[in-house]
C-alpha positions, 0 to 999 in steps of 0.5 A: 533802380527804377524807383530811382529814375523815376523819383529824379524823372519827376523831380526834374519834371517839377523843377521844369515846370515851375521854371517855366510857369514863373518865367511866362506867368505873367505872359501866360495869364491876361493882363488888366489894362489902364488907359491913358489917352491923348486927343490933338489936332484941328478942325476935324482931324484928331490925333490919337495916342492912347498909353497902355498899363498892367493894372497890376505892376504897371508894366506896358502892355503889349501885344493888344489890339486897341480901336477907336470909335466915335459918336456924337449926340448933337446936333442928332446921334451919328457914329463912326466905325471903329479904326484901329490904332497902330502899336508905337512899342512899349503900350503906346498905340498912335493914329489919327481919325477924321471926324465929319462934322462940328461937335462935341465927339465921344471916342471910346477906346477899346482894348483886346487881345487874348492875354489882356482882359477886354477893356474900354474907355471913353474920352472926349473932344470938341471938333470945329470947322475951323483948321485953326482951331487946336484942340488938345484933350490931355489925359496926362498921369491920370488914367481913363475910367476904364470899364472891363468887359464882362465876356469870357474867351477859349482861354477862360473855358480852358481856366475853368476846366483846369481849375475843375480838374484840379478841384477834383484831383485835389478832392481825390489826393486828400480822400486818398490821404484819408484812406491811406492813413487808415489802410497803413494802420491796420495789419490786413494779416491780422485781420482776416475780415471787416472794412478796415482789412479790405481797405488795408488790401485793396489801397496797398495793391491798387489804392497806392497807385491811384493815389499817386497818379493824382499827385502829377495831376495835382502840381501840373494843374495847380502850376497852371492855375498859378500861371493863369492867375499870377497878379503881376510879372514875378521877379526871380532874382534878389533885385527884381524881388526887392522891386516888388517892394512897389506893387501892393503885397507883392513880395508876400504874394511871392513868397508864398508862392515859392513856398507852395512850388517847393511844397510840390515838389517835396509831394512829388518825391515824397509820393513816390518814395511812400509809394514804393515803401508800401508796394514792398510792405505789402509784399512783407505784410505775411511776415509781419506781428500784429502791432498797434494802429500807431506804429503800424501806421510809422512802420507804414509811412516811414519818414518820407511817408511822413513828410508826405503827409504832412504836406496836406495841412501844409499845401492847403495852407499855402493855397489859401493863403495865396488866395487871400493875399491875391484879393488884397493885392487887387483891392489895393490896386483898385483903391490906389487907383482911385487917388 
């Protein structure tokens, strides 16, 4: 009965917490900004609206804080401090500078927040003393070479450790499958001595449970790391999948996580009814004939135990293949961002 709770308990677990990694994935990782920008005004007063979007699906990006600065180089270098631009909604931020003097002036425009990957771009304006003379510098469509800034944030240490945990734990998961594959084939009632015998008793009364304990390892990180890395906003129902249709590998890149997700969720059941199988054959391995390491193995496993392992090739295969998916999606943004 307690297996039982225990098996429900986890799989509700799963389903939790991929529910609620999708649904703020995009939120919970970090955005890479576009900026757009537009610079009007007389004189020496400019306007300054500068237009923010997810590099990624194009989506507006919110909660940033952007700053604007502006230098000159003649008639001799000056520089102005950095003023802030007050968010307008949907990734538009609006304020107006005072620039002091005649010239041509450089604003660099600069983008933080901790879920937006720091970024900056320059725009230029020339400014006279003249109020009557209006100047209009128009980015429009086109998007402000954009230049990331190569700094690294709490958050991204935190991505890192959970990544090296995961690492570890996934290194753990595979070498246990490796020992319990062994352990399971070998009778350790028929063999009184020798690795294999102290491998089959050892992984049958500790082995299995730490094998187990690094399964909610494995998903719980790998689910944060899917929060943290997600390419753009997932979409969870049939219109927003099909509305993927615009984002470079998009509905692939979904597909494949949705499959990964279930995968882990089969693990954790799986784990856990292969788990109690083998505490119970440890407990029948007196009664036990010697038989052949093959259907020790079967008699071992039993069908969860089989699904259970059959979710290695399987789960590495989704993993990898998101991967690779990801960096094409990137490198398509990065080309179709140069048209």
């Amino acid at each position: 009965m307690c297996i039982r709770l225990l098996v429900l308990l986890l799989a509700s677990v799963t389903i939790t917490l991929a529910v609620t990694s999708v649904a703020g994935a995009h939120s919970g990782g970090k955005a890479l900004p576009r900026i757009s920008a537009v610079v009007a005004g007389k004189g020496l007063t400019r306007d300054v609206s500068v237009h923010l979007t997810d590099a990624d699906d194009g989506d507006p990006i919110e909660g940033a804080t952007v700053t604007v600065a502006a230098s000159m180089e003649r008639p001799h270098p000056m520089s102005l401090g950095p003023a802030a631009l007050p968010s307008t909604g949907q990734g538009i931020h609006e304020g107006r500078i005072q620039l002091v003097m005649p010239a041509v002036w450089t604003l660099k425009i600069a983008v933080t927040g901790k879920d937006v990957v720091p970024a900056s771009a320059t725009i230029q304006t020339k400014a006279t003393l003249f109020s009557s003379d209006s100047t209009t510098t128009l980015a429009g469509q086109a998007v402000l070479p954009t230049r990331i800034e190569a700094t690294l944030v709490r958050s991204d240490y935190v991505t890192m450790a959970v990544l090296w945990i995961h690492g570890l734990a996934s290194m753990g998961w595979i070498l246990g499958v490796i020992g319990m594959t062994i352990a399971l084939a070998t009778d350790p009632a028929a063999l009184d001595a020798g690795i294999r015998a102290r491998l089959s008793r050892w992984y049958r009364r500790i082995g299995a449970w730490l094998h187990w304990a690094l399964v909610p390892v494995v998903v719980t990180t790998g689910i944060y790391n899917t929060q943290r890395v997600t390419p753009f906003t997932l979409a969870w129902t049939p219109g927003g999948f099909g509305g993927l249709s615009h984002i470079p590998y998009g509905r692939l890149y979904e597909a494949i996580l949705l499959v990964k997700l279930a995968l882990f969720a089969v693990l954790l059941v799986t784990g856990t009814l292969l788990l109690r199988r083998t505490l119970r054959a440890d407990q029948a391995a007196a009664e036990r004939t010697p038989a052949s390491a093959f259907r020790m193995l079967w008699s071992g496993l039993g069908p969860a135990g089989a699904v259970y392992l059959a979710t290695v090739p399987l789960i590495l295969a989704a993993a990898m293949a998101l991967r690779y998916v990801h960096i094409l999606s990137h490198v398509a943004v990065v080309l179709g961002s140069g048209r």
